[in-house]
N, C-alpha and C positions, 0 to 999 in steps of 0.2 A: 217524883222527887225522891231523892236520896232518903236513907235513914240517918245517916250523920248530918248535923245542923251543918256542917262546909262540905261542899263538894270535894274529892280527892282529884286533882288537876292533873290532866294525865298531859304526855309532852307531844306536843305538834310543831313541825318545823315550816310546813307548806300549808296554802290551801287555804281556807276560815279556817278562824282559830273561835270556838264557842266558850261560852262565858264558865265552864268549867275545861277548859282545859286553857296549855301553857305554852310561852314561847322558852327559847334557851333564855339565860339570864340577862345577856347583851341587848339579848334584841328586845327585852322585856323591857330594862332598862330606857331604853332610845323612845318608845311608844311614849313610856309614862309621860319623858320629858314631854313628847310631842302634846301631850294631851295639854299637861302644863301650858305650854305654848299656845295651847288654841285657846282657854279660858283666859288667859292671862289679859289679853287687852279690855274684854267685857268687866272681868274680875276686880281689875286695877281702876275702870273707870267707874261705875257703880258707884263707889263709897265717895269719891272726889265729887262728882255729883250732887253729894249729900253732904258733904263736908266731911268726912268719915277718914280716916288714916288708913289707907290702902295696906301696907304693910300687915295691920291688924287682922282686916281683912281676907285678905289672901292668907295670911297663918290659919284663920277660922276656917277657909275653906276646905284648908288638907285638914284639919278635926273633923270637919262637917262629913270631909266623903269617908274617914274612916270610919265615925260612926254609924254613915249607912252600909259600909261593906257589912261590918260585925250585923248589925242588927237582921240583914236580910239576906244573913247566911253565907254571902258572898256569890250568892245565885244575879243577883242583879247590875248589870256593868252598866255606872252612872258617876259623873263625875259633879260636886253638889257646888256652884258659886256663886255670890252677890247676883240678887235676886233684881233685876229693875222696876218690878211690882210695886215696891217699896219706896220709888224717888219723892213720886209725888205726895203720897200723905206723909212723909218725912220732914219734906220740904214747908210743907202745908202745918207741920203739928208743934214745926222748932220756929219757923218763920225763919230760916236759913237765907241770907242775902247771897248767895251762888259762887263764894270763894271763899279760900282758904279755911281753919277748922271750925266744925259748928261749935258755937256755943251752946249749944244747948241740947249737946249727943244724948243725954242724960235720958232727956224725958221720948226722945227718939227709941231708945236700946228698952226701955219699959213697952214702949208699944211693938216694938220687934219680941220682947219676949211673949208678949198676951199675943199677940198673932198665931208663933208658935205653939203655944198653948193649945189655941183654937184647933190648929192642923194638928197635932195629937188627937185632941176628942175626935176630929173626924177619922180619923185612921181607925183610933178603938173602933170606930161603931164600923167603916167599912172592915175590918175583920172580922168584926160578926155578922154582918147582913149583906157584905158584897156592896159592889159599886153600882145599880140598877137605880137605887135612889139619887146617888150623885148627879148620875144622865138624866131621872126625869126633872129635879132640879133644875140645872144646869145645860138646857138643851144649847146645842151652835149656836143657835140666834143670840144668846144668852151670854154665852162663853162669846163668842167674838164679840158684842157688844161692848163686853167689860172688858176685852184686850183694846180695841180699836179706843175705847175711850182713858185708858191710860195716857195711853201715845199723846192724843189730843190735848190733855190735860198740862201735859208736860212742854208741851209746845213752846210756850213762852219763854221758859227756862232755858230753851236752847236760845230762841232768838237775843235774846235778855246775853248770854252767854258769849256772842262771838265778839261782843266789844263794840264803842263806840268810834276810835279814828278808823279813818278807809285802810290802813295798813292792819288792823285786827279783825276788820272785818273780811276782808278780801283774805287773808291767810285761813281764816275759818271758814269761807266758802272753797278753800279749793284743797283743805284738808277733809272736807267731804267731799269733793272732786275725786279725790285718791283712793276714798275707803272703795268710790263708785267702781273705778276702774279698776284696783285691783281685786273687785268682787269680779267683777264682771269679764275682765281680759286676763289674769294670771291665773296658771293651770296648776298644779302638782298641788303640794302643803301649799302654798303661797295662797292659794285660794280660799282655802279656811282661815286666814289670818287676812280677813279684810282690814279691821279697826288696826291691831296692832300695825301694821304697817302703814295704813292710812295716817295713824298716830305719828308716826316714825316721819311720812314727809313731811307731816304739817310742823314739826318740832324742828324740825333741819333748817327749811322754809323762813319759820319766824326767827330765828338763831342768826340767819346769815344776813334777814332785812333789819332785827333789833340788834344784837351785838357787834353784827358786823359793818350796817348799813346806817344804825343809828336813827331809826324810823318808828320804832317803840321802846320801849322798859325791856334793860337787857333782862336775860333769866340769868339769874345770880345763884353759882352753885358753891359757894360758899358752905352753905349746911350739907351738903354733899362731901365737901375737904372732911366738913369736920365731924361727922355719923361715924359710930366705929361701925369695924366690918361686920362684927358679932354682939348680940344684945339682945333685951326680952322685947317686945313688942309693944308696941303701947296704950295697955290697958283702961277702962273707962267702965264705971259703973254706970248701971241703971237707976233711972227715978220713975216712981209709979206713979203718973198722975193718970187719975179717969178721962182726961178729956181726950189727952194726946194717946192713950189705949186706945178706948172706943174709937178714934179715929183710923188708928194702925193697924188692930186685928183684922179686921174684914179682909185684910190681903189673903187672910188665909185662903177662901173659897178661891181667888184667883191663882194660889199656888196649889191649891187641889186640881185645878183643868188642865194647869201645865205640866204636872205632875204625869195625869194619869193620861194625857195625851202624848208624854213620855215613854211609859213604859207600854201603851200599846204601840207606838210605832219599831219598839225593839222589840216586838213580839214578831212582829210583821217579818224585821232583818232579819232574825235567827230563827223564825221559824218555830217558836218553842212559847207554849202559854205559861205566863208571866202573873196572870190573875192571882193566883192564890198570894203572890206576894205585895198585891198594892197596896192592903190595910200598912203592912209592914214598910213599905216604902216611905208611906205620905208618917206615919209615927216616927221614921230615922226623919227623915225631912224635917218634921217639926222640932225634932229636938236637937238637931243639928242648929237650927234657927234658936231655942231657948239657948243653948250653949254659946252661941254667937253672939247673942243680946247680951248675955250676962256678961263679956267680956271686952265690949266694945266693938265690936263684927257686926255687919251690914245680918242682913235675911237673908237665905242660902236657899238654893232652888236646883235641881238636876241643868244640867244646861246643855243646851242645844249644839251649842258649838261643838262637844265632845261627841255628840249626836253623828255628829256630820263625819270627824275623822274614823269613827267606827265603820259609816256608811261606806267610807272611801278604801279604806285598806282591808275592811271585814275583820278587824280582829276584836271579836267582844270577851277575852278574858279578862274578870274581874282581878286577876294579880295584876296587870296594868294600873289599875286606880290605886291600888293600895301605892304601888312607887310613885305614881304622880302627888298622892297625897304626899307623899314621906320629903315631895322634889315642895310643895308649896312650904309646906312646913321649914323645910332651911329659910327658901326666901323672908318669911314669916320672920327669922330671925336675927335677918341682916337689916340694921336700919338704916345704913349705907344705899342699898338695894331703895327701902322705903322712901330717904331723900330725892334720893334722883326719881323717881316718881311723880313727886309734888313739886318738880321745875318743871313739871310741864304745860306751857304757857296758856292762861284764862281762853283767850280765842280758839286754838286746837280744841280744845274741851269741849268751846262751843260748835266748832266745828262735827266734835265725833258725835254728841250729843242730837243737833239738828238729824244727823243720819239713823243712830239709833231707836229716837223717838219718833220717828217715821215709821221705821221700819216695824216695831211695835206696834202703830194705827194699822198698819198697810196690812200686821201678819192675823189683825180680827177678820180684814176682807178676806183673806186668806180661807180663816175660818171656817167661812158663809161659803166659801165658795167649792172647799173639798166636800163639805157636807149637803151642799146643795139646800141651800137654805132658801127658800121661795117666796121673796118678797112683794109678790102679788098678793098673797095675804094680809089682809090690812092688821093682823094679830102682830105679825113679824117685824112688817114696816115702822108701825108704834109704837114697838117693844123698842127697835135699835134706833128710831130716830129723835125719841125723848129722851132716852140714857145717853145718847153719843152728846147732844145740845148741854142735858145737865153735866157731864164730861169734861166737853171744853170750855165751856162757861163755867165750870167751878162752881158749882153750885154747890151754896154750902147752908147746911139745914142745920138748927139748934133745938134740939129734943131733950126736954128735963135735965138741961143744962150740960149736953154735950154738942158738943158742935162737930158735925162728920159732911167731912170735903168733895171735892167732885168728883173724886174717883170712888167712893164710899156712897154718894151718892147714886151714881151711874149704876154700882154693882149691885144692891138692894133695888132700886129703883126698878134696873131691868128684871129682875127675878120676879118683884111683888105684879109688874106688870105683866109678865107672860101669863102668870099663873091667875090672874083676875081680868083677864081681858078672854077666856074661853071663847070659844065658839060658837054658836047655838048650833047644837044638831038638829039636822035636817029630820022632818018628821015622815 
């Protein structure tokens, strides 16, 4: 690793482009948007989810990746957005009824910021002692368990989501029809942009059978006329209640796996060990997340998505993120942009929601399965088939007067089991 804390980015026009080095300004430029582009339908849905001001949001997100460029030197290409980790004990801490703004962001953004907190302390200590503890912690079994049971958790909120006449329901089943196929059938960029587009037919779809057809509640864009082009964004303090903390921080541990399942699989891409920087990753991380809380912004996490357009074009220079940060940051500041956002009809939401939170359970088996997790073990079996049960049943525990939800449950729960369920060895 360099002696200067940034890299000096030297110019590449062809070929990989490595996370120290650069494209011409254009074509740097064009990436960033693209990146933009890939976050932006997870990014935008997230907070709506939670009731959360998307516009908010996505500004927090270009903060969030800049403070992790600065903090880890600019050696690490990661683009940081709305976290999904976070719906459910959200959901669970505000008692949010599934539309329009929460009331009660307040005591949400308090437990967003103790979360963050959490994922600091753990950073400090993996800068001193390395990530060994994390993994024995945290084994597959472990880690997918508490992914797989997020999903599950959530579950309801989708179905709850797509609406009750057959015209919202049927429009939020075939707006996860669309995310399907154009995951699965469209080639080029198109393919990293499943939701955003998926989002895009199901909003056309209900547009032409509501406004057009007269079949539901038109979407009234009215507050769209009337949003100026340019504005601050629409800030929201924190309230510190103990109950709704205790219930929020634990996300931390799950945005540690995501985390550091991050940055080894860009290790893998580029070819180039990344270790010495995870303490420093998961500390920008977390405090991209306190900065987030304090201002109204969802929990921020590296994301996947950006993952993929890397995978796909190979260009891991971290000046890319910086312009992508700088491209969220405008949107951030249009609240024109932020209105037309929030016409986007209850059903589609349910609809992109049912796929997401699928896809969330489905990426624990994922898990199990690159790690080769061996559930012929009755250790393994007990560990992920109590947690997943406590998960979607919500199970919710009250200890010295805090109450922590099913997914807080699920995550503790699996941990304290794997590590008290030993094995006898064989003599």
């Amino acid at each position: 690793m360099s002696s200067s804390f940034f890299p000096r980015w030297t110019r590449k026009t062809t070929g990989e482009v490595a996370p120290d080095e650069r494209l011409p300004g254009g074509q740097t430029l064009v990436m960033g948007i693209q990146h933009v582009v890939a976050m932006f339908g997870s990014t935008a849905l997230a907070p709506i989810l939670m009731g959360f001001d998307p516009n908010t949001s996505i500004f927090f997100s270009g903060i969030g990746t800049l403070l992790f460029f600065l903090l880890t030197g600019g050696r690490l290409p990661s683009y940081l957005g709305s976290s999904f980790a976070f719906i459910g004990v959200v959901i669970a801490a505000t008692g949010y009824a599934g539309s329009g703004p929460n009331p009660n962001i307040g005591l949400a953004l308090g437990g967003i910021i103790a979360a963050g907190v959490v994922y600091i302390l753990i950073g400090l200590v993996v800068q001193m002692l390395g990530t060994g503890w994390i993994e024995r912690l945290m084994p597959p079994v472990v880690t997918g368990t508490v992914v797989a049971a997020i999903g599950l958790n959530l579950a309801p909120v989708a179905v709850r989501s797509l609406g009750a006449t057959p015209f919202e329901v049927g429009v939020g089943l075939l707006t996860a029809l669309a995310v399907g196929l154009v995951a699965v059938r469209a080639g080029g960029v198109a393919a990293r942009l499943p939701i955003l587009l998926g989002a895009l037919a199901g909003y056309v779809l209900y547009a032409v059978g509501a406004n057009g057809l007269g079949w539901g509640k038109p979407i009234d864009f009215a507050s769209v006329g009337q949003a100026a082009w340019f504005g601050l964004p629409r800030f929201s303090a924190p309230v510190f209640d103990a109950s709704a903390m205790a219930l929020i921080a634990p996300v931390a541990v799950i945005l540690v796996a995501e985390n550091l399942g991050h940055v080894k699989a860009l290790a893998a891409m580029t070819g180039r060990n990344f270790d010495p920087l995870i303490g420093r990753a998961f500390i920008a991380d977390g405090l991209a997340t306190v900065v987030s809380g304090a201002g109204g912004g969802t929990g921020v996490t590296t994301y996947a998505e950006n993952m993929g357009v890397m995978a796909v074009t190979r260009i891991y220079s971290t000046l890319v993120f910086v312009v992508a940060a700088g491209v969220a940051l405008l949107l951030g500041f249009s609240p024109k942009f932020g209105a037309l956002i929030l016409t986007l009809p209850v059903p589609v939401v349910g609809g992109l929601a049912l796929v997401v939170f699928g896809l969330i359970a489905a990426t624990g088996g994922r898990i199990w399965v690159m790690n080769q997790v061996d559930f012929a073990k009755p250790r393994n079996l007990i560990v992920a088939g109590t947690a997943l049960t406590a998960g979607a049943g919500d199970l919710t525990l009250s200890i010295a007067g805090f109450k922590m939800g099913g997914i807080g449950t699920a995550t503790f729960g699996a941990i304290l089991l794997y590590h008290l369920l030993r094995e006898r060895r064989s003599s």
